[in-house]
Phi, psi and omega in degrees: 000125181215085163222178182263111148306119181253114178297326207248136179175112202300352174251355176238151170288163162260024160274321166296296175330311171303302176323312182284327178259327165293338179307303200300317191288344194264006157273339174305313182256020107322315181289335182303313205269332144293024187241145197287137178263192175276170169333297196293326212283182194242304217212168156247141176259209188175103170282089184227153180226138182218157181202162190227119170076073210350049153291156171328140152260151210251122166281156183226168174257181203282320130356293193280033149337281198291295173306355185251303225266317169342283214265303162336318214246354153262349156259033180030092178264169172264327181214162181217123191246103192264146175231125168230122176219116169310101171237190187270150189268179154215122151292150184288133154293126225214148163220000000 
């Protein structure tokens, strides 16, 4: 998932507006995590970058989802741009 988000919109509040997109991303990655892994893999792993107001993006883990969506929404931000991509995972093996 790689889209860009508008905070601001003169007909929804913007505490709703954080609600619809945090809502949106935790079905992307639900919907994610019920696709088949391949043979090799362990997990699915989730590759994320987030950026505010078209700044560079920043990778973030998978954990600071929500703080990055957070955190757009305590510096009233205008757009908020998120990348999530799901791969494949591995455990370290010990032999």
């Amino acid at each position: 998932m790689k889209k860009t988000f508008k905070l601001e919109d003169g007909k929804r509040h913007p505490d709703r507006i954080i609600e619809a997109i945090k809502h949106e991303v935790r079905k992307y990655i639900k919907r994610e995590k019920k696709k088949a892994l391949p043979q090799e893999a362990d997990f699915w792993k989730f590759e994320c970058k987030s950026s505010i107001n078209n700044e560079e993006p920043k990778t973030i883990a998978y954990s600071e989802i929500t703080k990055a969506i957070d955190e757009a929404s305590i510096q009233k931000a205008e757009t908020l741009y998120l990348e999530i991509i799901a791969t494949e995972g591995f455990k370290n093996k010990e032999e």
